[in-house]
Backbone bond lengths (Angstrom), bond angles and torsions (degrees), N, CA, C in turn:
res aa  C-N    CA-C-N  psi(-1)  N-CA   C-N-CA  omega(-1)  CA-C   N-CA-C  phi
1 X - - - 1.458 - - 1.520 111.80 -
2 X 1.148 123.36 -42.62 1.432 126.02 174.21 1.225 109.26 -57.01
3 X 1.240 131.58 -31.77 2.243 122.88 174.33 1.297 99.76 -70.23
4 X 1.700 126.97 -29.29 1.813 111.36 -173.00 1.710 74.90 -68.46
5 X 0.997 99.00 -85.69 1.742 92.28 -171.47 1.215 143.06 32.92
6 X 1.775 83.36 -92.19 1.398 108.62 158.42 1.799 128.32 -48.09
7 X 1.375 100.69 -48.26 1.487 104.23 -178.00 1.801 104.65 -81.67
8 X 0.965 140.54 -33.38 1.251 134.84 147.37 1.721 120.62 -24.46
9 X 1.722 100.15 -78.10 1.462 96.61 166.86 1.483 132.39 -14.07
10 X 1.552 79.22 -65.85 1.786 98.26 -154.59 1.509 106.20 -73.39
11 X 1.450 109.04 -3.13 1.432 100.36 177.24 1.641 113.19 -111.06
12 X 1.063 106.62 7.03 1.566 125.22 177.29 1.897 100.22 -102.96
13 X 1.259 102.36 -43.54 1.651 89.03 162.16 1.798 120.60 -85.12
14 X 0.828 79.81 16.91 2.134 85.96 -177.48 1.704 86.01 -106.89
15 X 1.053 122.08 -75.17 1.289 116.37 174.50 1.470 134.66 -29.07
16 X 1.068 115.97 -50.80 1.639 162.37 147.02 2.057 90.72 -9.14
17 X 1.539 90.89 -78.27 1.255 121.56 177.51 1.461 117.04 -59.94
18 X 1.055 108.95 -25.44 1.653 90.90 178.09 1.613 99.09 -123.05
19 X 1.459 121.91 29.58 1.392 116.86 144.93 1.282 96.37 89.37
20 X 1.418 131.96 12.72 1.635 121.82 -178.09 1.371 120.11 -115.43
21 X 1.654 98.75 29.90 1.921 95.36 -164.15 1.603 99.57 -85.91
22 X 0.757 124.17 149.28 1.844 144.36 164.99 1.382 95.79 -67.90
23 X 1.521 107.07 158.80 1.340 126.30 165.18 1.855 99.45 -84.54
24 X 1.222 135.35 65.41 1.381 119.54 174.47 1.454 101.16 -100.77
25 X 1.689 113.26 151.81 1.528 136.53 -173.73 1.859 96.32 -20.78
26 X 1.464 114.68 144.67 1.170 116.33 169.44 1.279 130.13 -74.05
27 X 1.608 92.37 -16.94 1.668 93.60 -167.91 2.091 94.56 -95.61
28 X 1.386 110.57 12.53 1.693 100.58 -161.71 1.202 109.20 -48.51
29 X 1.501 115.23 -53.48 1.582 121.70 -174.07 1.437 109.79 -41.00
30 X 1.091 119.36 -64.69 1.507 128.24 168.60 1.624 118.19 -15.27
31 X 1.396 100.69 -75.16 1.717 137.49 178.66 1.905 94.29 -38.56
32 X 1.240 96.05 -46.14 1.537 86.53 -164.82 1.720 110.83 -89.02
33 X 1.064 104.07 -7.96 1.869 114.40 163.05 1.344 110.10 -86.74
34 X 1.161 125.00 -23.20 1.673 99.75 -159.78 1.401 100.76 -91.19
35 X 1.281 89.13 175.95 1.947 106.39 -165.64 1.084 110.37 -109.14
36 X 1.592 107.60 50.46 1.857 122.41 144.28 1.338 106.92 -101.58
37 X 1.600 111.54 -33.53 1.642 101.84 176.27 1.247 129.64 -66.99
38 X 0.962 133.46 114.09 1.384 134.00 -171.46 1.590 116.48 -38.43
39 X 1.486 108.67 124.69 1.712 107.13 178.57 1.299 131.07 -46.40
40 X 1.077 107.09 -44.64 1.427 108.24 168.88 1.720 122.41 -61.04
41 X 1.329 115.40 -15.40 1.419 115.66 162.98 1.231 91.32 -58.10
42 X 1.653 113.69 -81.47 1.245 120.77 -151.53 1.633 134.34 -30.52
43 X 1.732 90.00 -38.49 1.103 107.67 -171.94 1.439 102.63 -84.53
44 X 1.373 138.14 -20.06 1.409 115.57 159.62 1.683 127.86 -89.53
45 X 1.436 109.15 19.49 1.521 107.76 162.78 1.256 115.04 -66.35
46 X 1.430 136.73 -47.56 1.958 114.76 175.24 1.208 120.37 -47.30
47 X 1.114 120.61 -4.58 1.561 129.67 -162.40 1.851 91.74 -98.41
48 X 1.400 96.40 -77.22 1.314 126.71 -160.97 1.943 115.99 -75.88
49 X 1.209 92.00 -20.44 1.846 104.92 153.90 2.167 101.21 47.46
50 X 1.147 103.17 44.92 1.691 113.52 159.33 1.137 108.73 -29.85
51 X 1.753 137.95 -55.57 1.283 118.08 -162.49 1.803 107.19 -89.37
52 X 1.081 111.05 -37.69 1.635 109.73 155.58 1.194 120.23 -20.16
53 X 1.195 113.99 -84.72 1.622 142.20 -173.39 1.674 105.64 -49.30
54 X 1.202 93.65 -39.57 1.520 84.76 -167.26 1.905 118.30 -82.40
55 X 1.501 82.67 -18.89 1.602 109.59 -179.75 1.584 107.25 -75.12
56 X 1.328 121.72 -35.20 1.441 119.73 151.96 0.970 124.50 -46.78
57 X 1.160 92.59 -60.77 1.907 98.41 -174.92 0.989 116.43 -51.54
58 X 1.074 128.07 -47.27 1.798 140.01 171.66 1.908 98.89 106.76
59 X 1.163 98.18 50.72 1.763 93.09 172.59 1.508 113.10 -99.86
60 X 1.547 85.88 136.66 1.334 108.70 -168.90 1.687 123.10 -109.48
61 X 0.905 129.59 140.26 1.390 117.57 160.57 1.334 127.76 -42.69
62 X 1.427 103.69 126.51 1.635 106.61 -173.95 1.830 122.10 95.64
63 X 1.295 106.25 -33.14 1.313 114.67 169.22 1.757 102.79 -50.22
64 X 1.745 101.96 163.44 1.407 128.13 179.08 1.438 101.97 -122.59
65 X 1.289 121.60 111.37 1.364 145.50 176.87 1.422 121.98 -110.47
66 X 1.504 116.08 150.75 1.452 117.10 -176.51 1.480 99.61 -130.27
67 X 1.565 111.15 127.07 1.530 121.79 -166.85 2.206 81.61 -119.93
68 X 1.588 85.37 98.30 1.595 109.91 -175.85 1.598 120.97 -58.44
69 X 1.348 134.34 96.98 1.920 102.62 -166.66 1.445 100.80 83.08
70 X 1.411 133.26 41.58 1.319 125.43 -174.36 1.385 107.16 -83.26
71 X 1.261 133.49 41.92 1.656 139.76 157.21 1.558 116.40 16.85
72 X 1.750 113.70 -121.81 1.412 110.00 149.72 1.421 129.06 -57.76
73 X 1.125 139.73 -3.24 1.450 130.62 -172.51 1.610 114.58 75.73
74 X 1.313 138.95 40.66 1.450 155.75 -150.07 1.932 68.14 -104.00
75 X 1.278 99.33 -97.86 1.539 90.04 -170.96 1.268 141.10 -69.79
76 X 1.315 126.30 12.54 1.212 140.06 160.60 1.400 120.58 -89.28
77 X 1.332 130.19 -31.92 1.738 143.99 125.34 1.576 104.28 -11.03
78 X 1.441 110.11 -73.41 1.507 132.06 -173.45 1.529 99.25 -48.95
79 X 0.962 114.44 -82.04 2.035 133.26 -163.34 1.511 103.77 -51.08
80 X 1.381 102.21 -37.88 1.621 104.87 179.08 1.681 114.43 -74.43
81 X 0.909 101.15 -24.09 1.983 112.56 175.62 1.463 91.00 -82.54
82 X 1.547 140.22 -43.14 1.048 128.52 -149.07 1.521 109.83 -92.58
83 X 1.156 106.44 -29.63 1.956 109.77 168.99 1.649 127.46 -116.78
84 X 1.655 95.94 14.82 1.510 107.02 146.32 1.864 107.14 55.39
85 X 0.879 96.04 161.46 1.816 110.94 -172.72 1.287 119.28 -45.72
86 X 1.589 106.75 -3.79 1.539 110.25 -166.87 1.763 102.51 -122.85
87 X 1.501 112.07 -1.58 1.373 121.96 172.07 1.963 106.40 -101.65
88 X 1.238 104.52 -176.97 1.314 104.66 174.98 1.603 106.47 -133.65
89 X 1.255 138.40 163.46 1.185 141.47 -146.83 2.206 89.40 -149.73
90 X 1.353 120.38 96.81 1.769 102.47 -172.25 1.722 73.51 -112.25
91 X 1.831 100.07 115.89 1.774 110.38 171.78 1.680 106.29 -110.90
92 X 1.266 98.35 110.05 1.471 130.54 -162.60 1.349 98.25 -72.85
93 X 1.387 157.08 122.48 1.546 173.89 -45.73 1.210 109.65 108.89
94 X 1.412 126.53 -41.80 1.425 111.39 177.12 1.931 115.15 97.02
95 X 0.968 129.69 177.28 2.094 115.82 162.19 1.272 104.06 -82.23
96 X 1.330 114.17 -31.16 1.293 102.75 -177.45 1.342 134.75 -60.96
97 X 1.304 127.47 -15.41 1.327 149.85 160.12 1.512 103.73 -46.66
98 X 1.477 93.76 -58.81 1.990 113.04 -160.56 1.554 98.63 -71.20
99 X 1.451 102.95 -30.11 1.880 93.52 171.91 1.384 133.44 -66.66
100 X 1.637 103.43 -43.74 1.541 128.44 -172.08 1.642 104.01 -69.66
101 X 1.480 128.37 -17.21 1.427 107.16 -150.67 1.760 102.31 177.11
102 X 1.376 112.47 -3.68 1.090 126.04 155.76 1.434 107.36 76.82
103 X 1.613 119.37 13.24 1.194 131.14 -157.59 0.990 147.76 -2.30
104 X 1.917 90.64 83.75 1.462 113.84 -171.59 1.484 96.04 -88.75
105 X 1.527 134.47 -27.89 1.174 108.73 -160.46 1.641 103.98 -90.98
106 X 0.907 135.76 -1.35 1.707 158.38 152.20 1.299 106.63 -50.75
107 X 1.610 117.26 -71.34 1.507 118.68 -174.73 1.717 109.72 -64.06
108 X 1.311 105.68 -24.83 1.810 106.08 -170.39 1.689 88.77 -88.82
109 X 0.930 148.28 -32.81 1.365 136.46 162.04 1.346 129.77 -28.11
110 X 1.729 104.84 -60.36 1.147 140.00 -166.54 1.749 106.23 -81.39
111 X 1.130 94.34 -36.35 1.475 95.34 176.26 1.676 116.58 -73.84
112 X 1.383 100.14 -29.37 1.574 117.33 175.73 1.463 105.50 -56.07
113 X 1.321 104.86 -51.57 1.735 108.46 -162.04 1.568 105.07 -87.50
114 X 1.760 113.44 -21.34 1.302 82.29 168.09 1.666 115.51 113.06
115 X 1.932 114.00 -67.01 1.319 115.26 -178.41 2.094 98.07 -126.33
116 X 1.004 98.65 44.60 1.527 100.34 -174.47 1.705 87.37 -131.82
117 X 1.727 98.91 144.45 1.381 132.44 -170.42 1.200 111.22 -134.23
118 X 1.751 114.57 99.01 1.952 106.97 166.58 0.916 121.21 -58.39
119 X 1.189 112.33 131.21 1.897 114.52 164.84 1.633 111.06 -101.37
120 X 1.208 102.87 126.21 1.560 101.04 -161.95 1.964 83.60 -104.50
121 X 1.359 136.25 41.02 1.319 149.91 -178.27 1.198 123.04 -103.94
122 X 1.241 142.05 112.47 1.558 117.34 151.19 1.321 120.17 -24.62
123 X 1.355 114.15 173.54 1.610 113.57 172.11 1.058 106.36 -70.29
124 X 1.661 127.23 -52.77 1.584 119.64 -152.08 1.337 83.74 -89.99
125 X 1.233 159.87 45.01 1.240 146.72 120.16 1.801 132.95 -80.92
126 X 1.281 87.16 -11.85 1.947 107.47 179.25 1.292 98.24 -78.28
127 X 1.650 115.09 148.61 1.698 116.83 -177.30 2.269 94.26 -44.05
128 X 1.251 63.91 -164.71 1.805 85.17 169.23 1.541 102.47 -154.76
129 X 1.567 80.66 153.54 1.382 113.75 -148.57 1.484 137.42 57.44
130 X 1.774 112.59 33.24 1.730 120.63 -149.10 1.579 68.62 -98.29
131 X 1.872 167.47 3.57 1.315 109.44 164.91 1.581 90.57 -137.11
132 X 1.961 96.62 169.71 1.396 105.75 164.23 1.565 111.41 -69.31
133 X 1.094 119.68 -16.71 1.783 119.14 -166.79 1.769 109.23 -166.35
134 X 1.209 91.46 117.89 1.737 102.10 164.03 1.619 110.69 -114.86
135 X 1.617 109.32 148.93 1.285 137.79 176.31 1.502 93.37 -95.29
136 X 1.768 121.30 170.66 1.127 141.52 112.49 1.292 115.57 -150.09
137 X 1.135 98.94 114.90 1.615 114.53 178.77 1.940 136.96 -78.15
138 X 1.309 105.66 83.17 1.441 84.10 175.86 1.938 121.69 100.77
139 X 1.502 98.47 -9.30 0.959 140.49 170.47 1.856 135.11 -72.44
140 X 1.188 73.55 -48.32 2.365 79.98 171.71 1.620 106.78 -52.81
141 X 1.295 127.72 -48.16 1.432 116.67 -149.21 1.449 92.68 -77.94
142 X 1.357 128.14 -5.44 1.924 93.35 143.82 1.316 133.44 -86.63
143 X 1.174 82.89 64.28 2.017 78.74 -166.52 1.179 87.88 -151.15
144 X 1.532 108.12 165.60 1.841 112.30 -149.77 1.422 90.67 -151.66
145 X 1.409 126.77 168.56 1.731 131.33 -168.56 1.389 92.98 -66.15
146 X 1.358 150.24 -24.67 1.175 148.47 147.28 1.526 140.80 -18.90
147 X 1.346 84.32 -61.23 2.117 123.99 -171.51 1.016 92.79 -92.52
148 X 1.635 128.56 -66.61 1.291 103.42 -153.99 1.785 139.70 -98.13
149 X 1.337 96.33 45.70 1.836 118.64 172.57 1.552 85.69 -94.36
150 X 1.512 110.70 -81.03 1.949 118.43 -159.15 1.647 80.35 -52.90
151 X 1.040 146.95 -54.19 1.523 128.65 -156.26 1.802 99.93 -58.83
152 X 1.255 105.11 -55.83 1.358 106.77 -173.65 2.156 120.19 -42.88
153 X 1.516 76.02 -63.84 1.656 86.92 155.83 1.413 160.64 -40.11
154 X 1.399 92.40 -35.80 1.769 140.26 152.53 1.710 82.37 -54.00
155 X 0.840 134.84 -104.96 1.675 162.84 -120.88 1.820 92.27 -83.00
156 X 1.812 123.15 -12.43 1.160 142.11 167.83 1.724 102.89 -72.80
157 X 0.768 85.39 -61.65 2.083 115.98 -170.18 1.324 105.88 -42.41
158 X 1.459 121.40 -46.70 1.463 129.74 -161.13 1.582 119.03 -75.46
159 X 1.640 97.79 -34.67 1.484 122.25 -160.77 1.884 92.39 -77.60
160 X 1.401 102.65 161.42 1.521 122.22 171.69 2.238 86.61 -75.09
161 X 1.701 90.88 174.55 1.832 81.62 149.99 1.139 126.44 -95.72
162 X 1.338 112.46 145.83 1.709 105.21 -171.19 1.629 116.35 108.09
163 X 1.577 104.26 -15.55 1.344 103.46 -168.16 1.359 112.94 -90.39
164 X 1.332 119.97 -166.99 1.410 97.02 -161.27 1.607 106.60 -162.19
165 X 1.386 121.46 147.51 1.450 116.71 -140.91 1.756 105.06 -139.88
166 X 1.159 103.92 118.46 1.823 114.73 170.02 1.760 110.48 -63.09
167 X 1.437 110.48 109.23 1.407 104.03 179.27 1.879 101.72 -103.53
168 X 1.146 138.64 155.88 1.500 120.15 -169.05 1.416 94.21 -168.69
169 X 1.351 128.90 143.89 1.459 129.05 174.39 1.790 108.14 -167.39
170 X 0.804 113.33 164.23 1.734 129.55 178.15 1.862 84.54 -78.71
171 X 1.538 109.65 136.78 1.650 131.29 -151.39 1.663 81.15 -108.76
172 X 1.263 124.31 120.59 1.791 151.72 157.02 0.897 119.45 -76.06
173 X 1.414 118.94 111.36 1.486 109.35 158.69 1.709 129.18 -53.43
174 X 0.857 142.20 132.17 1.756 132.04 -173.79 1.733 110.51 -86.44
175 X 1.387 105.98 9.42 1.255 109.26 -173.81 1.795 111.29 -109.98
176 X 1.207 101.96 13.00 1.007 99.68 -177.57 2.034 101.90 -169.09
177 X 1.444 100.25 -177.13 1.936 105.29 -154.96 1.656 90.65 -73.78
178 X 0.632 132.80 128.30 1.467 123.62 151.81 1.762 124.82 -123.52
179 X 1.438 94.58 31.80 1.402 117.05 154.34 1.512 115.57 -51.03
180 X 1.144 125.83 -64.29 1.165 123.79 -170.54 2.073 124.23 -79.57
181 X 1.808 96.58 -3.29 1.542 109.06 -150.05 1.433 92.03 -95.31
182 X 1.326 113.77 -27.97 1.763 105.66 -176.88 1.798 97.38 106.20
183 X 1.263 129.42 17.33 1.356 116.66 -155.33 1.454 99.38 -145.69
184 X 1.434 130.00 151.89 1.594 136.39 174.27 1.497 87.63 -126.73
185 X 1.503 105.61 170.62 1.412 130.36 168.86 1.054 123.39 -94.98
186 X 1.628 132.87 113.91 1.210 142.60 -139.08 1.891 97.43 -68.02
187 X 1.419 129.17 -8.53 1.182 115.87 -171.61 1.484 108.70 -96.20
188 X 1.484 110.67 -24.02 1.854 120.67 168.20 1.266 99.80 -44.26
189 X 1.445 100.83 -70.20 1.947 103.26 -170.82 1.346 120.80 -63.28
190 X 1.092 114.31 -17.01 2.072 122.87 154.27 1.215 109.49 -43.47
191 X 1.166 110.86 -71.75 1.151 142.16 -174.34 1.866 126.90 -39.41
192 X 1.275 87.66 -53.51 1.909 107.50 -179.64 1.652 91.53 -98.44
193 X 1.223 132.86 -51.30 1.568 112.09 172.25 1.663 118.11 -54.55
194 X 1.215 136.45 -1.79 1.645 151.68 -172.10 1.379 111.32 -101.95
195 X 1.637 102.81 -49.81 1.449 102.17 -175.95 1.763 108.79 -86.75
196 X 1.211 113.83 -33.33 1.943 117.60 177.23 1.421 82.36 -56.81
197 X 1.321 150.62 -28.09 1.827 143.67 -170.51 1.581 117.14 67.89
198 X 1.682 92.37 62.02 1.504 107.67 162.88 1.870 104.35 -107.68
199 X 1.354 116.30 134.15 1.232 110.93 138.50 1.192 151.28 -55.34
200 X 1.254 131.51 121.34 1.270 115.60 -172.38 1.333 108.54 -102.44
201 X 1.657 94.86 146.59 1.433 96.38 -164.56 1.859 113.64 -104.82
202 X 1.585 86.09 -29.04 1.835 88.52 166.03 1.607 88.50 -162.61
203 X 1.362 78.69 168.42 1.885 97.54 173.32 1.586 104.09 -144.25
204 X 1.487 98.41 103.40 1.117 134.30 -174.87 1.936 120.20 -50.62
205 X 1.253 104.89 137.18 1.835 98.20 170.44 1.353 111.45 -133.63
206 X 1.393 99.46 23.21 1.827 116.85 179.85 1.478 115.75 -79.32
207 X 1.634 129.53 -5.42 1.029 147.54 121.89 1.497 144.10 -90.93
208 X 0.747 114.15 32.51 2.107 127.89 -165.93 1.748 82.31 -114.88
209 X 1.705 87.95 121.04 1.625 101.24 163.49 1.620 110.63 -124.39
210 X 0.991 117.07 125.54 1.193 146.93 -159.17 1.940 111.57 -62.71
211 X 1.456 81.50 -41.89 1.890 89.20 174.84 1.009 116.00 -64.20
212 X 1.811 126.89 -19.52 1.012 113.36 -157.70 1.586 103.53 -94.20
213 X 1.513 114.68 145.84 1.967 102.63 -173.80 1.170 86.86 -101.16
214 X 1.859 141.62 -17.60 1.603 113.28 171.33 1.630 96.49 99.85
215 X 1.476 126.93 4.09 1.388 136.27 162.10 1.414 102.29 -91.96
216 X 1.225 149.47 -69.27 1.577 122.25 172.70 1.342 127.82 -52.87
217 X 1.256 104.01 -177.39 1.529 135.48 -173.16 1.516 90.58 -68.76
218 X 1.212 135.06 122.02 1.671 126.06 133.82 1.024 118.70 -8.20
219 X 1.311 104.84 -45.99 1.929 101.46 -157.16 1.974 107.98 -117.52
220 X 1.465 96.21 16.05 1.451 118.18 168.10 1.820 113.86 -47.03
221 X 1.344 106.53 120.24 1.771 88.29 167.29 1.274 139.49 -66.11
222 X 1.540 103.21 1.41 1.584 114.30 161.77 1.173 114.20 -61.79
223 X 0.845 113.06 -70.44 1.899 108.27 -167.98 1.456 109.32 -66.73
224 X 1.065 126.38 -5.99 1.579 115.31 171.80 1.575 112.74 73.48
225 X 1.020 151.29 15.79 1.171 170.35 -103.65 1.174 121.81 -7.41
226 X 1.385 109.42 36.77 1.572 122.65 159.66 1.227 143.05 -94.70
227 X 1.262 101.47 41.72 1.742 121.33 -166.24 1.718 97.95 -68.48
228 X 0.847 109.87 -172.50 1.745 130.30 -140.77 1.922 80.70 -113.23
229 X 1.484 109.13 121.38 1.348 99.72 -179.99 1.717 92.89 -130.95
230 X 1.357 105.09 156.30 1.293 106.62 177.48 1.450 113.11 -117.95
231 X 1.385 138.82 141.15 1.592 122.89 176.40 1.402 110.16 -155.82
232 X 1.838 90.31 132.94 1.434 105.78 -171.07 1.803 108.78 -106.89
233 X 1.578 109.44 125.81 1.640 97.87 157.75 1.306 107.29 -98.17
234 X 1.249 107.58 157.99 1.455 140.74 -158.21 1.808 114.62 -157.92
235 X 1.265 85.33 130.81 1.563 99.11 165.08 1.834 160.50 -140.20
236 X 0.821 73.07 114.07 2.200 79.88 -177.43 1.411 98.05 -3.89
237 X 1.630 117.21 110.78 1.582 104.84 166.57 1.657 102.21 -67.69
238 X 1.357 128.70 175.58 1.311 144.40 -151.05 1.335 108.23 -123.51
């Protein structure tokens, strides 16, 4: 635990230093060490780089965010440390959650952390315009030239204008199926985030791992869960 630490730190004082830190909760750093968060979060922050990401994004304390497809809660854990008791955290589940299990393990989450709200909703069913910033993590490569415009759009809908949205997925080769790998091709999701009419504001290499050639599974025990991720911010024109 002390190397996330460490590599956390040092990138909050690198940031620090070149004038790009966010106003996020004071105590976040903290939040994301202590030993209520589940280890296995912890242990995928070198990978997954929370204070980075979030420092893009521009999350702030107090802001209302939507963590899109919030699965395990990896980034809804995160967002909720990052805008603190005075922000809101709405972690989107979907009905299907509310069908499978009546989402107790969602509501006991949420109750844990405190300023986090299940949405047992699709996206395009949540008001519009309810946040300064939505996530979805890891999420696109089920989505097909079909899905992923209205998905994109969905994830348009939620944001204020102006606001601004973490797009992130396991990186596809286009030369081959990656139906079964867990992964899309970083130019699909160009592509359907352009035409739904988000700007993009950067396209990130603060997750891209190099070992990975993009022939396994994402979720292969080779890579250790360090597959090759790609991530775009984007934003609500105004």
């Amino acid at each position: 635990m002390k190397a996330f630490r460490s590599i956390l730190t040092a990138a909050a004082l690198t940031a620090a230093i070149a004038g790009t830190a966010q106003a996020l909760a004071p105590d976040f750093m903290d939040k994301l060490e202590a030993e209520s968060r589940p280890l296995e979060d912890r242990m995928r922050d070198g990978a997954r780089r929370p204070y980075q990401v979030m420092t893009l994004l521009g999350v702030e304390e107090g802001m209302t965010v939507v963590d899109v497809g919030a699965g395990g809660g990896w980034y809804t854990r995160v967002l909720s440390a990052a805008v603190g008791p005075s922000g809101k955290v709405l972690a989107q589940f979907g009905a299907r959650a509310l069908q499978q299990n009546n989402g107790q393990a969602q509501r006991d989450m949420a109750s844990q952390l405190g300023n986090v709200e299940p949405v047992f909703l699709n996206v395009a069913e949540m008001a519009e315009g309810v946040a300064d910033v939505a996530v979805t993590g890891l999420n696109v490569h089920h989505m097909d030239a079909a899905r992923g415009v209205p998905y994109m759009r969905d994830l348009l809908h939620v944001l204020k204008p102006g606001g601004l949205a973490a797009i992130s997925d396991h990186v596809g080769d286009p030369s081959i199926n990656n139906g079964q790998l867990h992964r899309v091709p970083i130019a699909d999701v160009r592509a359907w985030i352009e035409e739904a009419g988000f700007e993009i504001v950067e396209e990130s290499n603060i997750l891209r791992q190099a070992a990975d050639d993009h022939t396994l599974s994402a979720t292969d025990a080779r890579l250790g869960r360090n597959a090759d991720v790609f991530l775009f911010i984007v934003r609500k024109p105004r």
